[in-house]
C-alpha atoms as a printed R data frame, in Angstrom:
    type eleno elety resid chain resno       x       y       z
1   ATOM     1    CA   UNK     A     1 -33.731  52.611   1.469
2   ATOM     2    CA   UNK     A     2 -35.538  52.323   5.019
3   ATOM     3    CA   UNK     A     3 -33.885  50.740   7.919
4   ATOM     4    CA   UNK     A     4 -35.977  48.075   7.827
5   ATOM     5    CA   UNK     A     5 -35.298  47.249   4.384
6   ATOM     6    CA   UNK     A     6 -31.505  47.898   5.042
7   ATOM     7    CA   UNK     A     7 -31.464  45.114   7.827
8   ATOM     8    CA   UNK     A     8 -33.297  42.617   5.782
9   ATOM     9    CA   UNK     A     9 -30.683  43.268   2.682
10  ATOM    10    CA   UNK     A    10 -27.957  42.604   5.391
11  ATOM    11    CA   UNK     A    11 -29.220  39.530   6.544
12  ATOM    12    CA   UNK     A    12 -30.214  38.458   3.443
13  ATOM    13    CA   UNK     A    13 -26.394  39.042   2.222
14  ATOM    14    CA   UNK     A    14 -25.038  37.485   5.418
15  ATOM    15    CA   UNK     A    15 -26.787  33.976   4.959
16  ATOM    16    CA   UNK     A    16 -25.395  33.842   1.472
17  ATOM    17    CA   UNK     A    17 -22.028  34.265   2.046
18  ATOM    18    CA   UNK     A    18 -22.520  31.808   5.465
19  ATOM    19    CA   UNK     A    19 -24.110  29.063   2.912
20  ATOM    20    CA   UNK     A    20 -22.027  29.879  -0.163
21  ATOM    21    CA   UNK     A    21 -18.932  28.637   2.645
22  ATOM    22    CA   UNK     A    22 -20.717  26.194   4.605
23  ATOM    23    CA   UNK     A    23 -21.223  24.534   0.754
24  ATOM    24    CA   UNK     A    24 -17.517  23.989  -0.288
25  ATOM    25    CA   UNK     A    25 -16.405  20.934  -0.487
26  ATOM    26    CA   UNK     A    26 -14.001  19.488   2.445
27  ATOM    27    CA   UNK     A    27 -10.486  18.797   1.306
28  ATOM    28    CA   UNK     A    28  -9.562  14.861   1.398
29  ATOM    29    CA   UNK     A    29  -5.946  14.152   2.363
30  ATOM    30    CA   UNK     A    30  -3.549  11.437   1.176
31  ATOM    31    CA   UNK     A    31  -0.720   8.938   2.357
32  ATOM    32    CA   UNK     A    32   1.520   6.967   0.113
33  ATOM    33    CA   UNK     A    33   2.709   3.074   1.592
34  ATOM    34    CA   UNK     A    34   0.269   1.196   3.219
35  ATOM    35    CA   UNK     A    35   2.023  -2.398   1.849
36  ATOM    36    CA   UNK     A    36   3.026  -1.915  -1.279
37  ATOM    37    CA   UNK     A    37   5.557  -4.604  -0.730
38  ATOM    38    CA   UNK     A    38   4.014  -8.330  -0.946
39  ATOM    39    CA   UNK     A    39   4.932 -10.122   1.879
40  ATOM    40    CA   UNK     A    40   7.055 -13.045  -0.651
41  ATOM    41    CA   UNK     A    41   9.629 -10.020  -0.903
42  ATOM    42    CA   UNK     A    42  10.154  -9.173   2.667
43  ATOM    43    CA   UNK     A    43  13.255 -10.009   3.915
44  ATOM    44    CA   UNK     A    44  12.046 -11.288   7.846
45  ATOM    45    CA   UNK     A    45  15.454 -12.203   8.366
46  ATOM    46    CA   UNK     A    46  17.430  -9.339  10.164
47  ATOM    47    CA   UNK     A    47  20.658  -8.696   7.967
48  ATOM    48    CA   UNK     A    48  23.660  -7.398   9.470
49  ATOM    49    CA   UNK     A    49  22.605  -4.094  10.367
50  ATOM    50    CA   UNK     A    50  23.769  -0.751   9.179
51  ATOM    51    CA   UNK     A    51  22.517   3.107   9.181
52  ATOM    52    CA   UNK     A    52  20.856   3.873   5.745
53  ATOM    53    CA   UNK     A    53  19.498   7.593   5.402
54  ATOM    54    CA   UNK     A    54  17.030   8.147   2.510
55  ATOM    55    CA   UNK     A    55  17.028  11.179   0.993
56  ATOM    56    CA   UNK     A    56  16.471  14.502   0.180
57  ATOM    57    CA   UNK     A    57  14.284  13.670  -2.155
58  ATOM    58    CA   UNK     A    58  13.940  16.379  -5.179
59  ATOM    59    CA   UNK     A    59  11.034  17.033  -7.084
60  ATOM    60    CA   UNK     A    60   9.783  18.690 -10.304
61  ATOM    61    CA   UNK     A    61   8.899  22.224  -9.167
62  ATOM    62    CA   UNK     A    62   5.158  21.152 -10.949
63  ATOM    63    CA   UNK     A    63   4.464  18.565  -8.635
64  ATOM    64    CA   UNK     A    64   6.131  19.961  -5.484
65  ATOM    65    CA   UNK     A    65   3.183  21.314  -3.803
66  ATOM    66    CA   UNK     A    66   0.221  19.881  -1.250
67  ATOM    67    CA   UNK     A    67  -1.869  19.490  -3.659
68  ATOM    68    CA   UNK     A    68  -2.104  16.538  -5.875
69  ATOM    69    CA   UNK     A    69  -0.891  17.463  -9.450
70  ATOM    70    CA   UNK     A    70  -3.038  15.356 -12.175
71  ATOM    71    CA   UNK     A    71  -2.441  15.505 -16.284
72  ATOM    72    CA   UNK     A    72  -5.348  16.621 -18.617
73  ATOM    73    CA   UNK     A    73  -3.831  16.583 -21.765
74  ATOM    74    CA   UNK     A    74  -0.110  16.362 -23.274
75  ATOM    75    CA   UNK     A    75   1.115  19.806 -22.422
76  ATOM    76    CA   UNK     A    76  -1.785  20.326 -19.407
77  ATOM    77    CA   UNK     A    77  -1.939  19.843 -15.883
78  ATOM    78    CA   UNK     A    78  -4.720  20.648 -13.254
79  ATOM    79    CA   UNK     A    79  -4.352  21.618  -9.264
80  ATOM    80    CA   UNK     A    80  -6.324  19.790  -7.593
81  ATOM    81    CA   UNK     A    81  -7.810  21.778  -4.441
82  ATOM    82    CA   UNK     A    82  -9.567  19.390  -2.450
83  ATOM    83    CA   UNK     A    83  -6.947  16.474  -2.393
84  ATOM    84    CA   UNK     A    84  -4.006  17.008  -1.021
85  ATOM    85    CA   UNK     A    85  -1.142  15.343   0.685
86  ATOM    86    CA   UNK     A    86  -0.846  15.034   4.371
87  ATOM    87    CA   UNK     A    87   2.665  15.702   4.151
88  ATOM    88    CA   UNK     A    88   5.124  17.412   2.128
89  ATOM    89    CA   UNK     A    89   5.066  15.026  -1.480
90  ATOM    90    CA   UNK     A    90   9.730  15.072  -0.845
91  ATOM    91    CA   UNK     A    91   8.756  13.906   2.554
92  ATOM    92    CA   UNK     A    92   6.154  11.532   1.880
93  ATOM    93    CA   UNK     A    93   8.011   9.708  -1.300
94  ATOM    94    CA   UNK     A    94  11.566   9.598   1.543
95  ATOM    95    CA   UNK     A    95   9.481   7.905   4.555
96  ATOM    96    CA   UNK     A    96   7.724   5.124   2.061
97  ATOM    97    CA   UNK     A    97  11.293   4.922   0.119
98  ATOM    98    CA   UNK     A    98  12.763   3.974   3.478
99  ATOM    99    CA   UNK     A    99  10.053   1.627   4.804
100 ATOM   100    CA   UNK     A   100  10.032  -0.501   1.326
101 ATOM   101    CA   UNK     A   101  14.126  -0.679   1.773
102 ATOM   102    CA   UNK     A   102  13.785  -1.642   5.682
103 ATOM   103    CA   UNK     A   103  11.763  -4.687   4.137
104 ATOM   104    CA   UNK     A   104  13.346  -5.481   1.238
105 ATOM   105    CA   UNK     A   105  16.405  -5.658   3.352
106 ATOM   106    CA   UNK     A   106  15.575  -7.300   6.878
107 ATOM   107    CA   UNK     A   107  17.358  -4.072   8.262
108 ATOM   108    CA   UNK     A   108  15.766  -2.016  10.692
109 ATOM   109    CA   UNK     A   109  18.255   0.733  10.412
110 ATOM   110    CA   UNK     A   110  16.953   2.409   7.139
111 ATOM   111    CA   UNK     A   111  15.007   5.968   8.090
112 ATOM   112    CA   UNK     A   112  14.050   9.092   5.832
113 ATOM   113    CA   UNK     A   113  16.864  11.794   5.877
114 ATOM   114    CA   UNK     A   114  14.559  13.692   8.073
115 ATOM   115    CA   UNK     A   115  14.286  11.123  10.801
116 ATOM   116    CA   UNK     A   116  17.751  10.289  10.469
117 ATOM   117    CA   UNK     A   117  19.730  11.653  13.988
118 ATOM   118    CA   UNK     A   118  23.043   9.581  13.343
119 ATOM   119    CA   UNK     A   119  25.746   9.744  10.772
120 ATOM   120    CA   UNK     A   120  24.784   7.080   8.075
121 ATOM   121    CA   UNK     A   121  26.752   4.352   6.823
122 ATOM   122    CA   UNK     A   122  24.693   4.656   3.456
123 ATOM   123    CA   UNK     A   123  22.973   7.543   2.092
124 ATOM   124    CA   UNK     A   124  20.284   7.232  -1.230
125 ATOM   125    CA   UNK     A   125  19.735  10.066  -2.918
126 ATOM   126    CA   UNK     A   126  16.390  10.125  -5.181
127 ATOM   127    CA   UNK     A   127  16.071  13.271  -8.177
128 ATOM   128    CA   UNK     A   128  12.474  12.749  -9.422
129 ATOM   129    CA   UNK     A   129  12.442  13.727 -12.692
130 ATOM   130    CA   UNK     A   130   8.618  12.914 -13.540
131 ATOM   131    CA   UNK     A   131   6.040  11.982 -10.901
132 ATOM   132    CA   UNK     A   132   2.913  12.283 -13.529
133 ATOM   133    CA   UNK     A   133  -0.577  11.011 -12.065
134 ATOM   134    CA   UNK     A   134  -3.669  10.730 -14.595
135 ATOM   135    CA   UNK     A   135  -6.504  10.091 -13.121
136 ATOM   136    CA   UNK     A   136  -8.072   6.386 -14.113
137 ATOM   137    CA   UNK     A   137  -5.396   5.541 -16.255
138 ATOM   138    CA   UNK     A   138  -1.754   5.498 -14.546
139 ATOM   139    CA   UNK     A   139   1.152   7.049 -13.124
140 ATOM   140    CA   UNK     A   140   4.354   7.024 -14.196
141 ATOM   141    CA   UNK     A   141   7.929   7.989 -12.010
142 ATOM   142    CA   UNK     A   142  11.360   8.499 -13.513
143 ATOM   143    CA   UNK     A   143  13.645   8.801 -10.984
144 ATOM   144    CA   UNK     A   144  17.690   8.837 -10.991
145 ATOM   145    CA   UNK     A   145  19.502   8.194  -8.092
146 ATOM   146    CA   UNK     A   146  22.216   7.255  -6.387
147 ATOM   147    CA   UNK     A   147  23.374   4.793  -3.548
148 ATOM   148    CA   UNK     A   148  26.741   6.290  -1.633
149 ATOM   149    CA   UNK     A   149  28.972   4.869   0.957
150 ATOM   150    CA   UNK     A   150  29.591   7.838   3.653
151 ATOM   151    CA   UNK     A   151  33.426   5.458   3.995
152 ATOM   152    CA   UNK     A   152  35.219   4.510   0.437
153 ATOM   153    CA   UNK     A   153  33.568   2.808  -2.709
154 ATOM   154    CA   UNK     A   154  32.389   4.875  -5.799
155 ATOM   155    CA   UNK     A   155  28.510   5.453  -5.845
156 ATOM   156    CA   UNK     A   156  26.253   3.437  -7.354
157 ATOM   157    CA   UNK     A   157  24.068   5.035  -9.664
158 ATOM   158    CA   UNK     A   158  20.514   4.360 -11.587
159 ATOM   159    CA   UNK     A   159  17.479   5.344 -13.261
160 ATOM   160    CA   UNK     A   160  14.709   3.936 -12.547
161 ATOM   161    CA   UNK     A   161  11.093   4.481 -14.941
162 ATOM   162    CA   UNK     A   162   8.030   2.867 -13.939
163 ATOM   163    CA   UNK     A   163   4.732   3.230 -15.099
164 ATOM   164    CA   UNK     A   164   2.197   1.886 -13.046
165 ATOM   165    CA   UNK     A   165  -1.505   1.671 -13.903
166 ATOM   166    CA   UNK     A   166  -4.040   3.102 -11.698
167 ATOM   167    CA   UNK     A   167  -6.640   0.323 -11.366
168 ATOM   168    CA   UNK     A   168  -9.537   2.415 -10.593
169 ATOM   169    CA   UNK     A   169 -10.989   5.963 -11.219
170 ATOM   170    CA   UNK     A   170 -10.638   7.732  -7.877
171 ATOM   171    CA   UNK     A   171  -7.726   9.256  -5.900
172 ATOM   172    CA   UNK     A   172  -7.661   6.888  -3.735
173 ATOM   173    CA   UNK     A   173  -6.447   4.561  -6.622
174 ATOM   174    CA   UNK     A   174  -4.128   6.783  -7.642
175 ATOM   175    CA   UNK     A   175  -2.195   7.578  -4.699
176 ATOM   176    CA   UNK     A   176  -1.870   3.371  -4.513
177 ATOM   177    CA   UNK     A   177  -0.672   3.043  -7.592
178 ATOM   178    CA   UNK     A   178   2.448   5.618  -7.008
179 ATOM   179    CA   UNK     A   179   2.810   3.695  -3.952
180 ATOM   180    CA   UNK     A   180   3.428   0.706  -6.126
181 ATOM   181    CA   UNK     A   181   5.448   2.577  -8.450
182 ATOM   182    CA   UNK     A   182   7.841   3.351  -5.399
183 ATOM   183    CA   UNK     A   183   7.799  -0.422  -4.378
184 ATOM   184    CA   UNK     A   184   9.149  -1.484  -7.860
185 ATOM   185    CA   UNK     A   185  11.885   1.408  -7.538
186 ATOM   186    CA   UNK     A   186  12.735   0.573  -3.972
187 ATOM   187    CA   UNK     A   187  13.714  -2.847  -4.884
188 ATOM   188    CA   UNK     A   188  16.046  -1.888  -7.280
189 ATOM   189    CA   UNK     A   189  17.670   0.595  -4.827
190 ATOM   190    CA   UNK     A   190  17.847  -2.534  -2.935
191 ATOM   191    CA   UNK     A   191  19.451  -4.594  -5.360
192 ATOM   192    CA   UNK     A   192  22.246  -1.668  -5.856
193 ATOM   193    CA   UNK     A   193  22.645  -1.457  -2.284
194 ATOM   194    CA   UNK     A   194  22.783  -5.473  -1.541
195 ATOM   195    CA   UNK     A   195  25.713  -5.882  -4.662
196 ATOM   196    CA   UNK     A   196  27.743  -2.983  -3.309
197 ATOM   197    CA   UNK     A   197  27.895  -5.381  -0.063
198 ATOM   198    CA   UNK     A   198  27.845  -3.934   3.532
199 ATOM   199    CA   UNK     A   199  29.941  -0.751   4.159
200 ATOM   200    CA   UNK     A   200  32.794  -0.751   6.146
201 ATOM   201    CA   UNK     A   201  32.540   0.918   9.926
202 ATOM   202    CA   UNK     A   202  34.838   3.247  11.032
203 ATOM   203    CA   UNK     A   203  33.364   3.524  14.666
204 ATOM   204    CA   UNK     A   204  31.529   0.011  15.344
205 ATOM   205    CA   UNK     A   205  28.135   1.525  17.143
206 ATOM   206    CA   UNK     A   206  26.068  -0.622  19.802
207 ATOM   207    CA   UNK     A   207  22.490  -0.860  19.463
């Protein structure tokens, strides 16, 4: 082969990988929230306040990952590449967790486990056993957890399984619908944490 026809085969090669990339799609990212709690269940009233830490959060090893996890088929499940989470999915389901509590309960002390930077009067721990997502049809969460007093009592525990449908065909409906999944288990979290009445306070903390 000549020079000539060496440089062209080069160039020729070059553009094709360049377009081949340039022609992937981008990858979209998602956020769960975003007021999944209707405004007749927010509790506007400030309630005596105490620390509540949310979390850690486990997952299903399937599903812990940034990208979004979606079922094809009984026994099936595809990656999806180009939509992902913006944040660790633990992360992500502990920060929404704790905004739905902070206003379910009109208390402004409730943070993700993460965020958290005091001892906590109240800790919730969440163990997602299923956090399935089917694309156009629904999602569905079974959770267990647990509510515990960091200062006497006996834990309260639960399970909570929702199944939530999506309400449109994109990701953009499905991410809202686990959103709204979250909201239905954050108010029974709620309930567990509102009958086991406020903790008591070993060190009484100004804020």
């Amino acid at each position: 082969m000549t020079r000539a026809r060496l440089g062209i085969a080069t160039s020729s090669l070059l553009v094709a990988i360049l377009v081949g990339c340039g022609g992937s799609p981008d990858s979209r990212f998602y956020t769960l929230g975003g007021g999944a709690i209707p405004a007749s269940d927010r509790n506007e009233k400030a309630t005596a306040e105490y620390i509540i830490a949310v979390g850690p959060v486990s997952l299903p090893e399937s599903v812990d990952r940034p990208q979004i996890v979606v079922r094809v088929g009984p026994n099936q499940v595809a990656i999806m590449e180009q939509h992902r989470w913006a944040a660790p999915l633990g992360s992500e389901i502990s920060r929404v967790l704790a905004e739905d509590l902070a206003q379910l309960l009109g208390n402004r002390l409730v943070s993700s486990y993460e965020q958290n930077t005091a001892h906590p009067d109240i800790q919730v721990l969440v163990d997602l056993q299923r956090f399935d997502s089917t694309l156009g049809e629904s999602v569905t969460i079974d959770a267990l957890w647990s509510v515990r007093r960091s200062l006497n009592g006996q834990p309260k525990t639960g399970r909570s399984v929702i199944q939530e449908p999506a309400g449109g065909e994109g990701y953009d409906a499905l991410v809202a619908a686990h959103s709204r999944a979250l909201a239905a288990m954050s108010r029974e979290i709620a309930e567990a944490i509102r009958s086991a009445g406020a903790p008591p306070r070993a060190n009484p903390r100004a804020f």
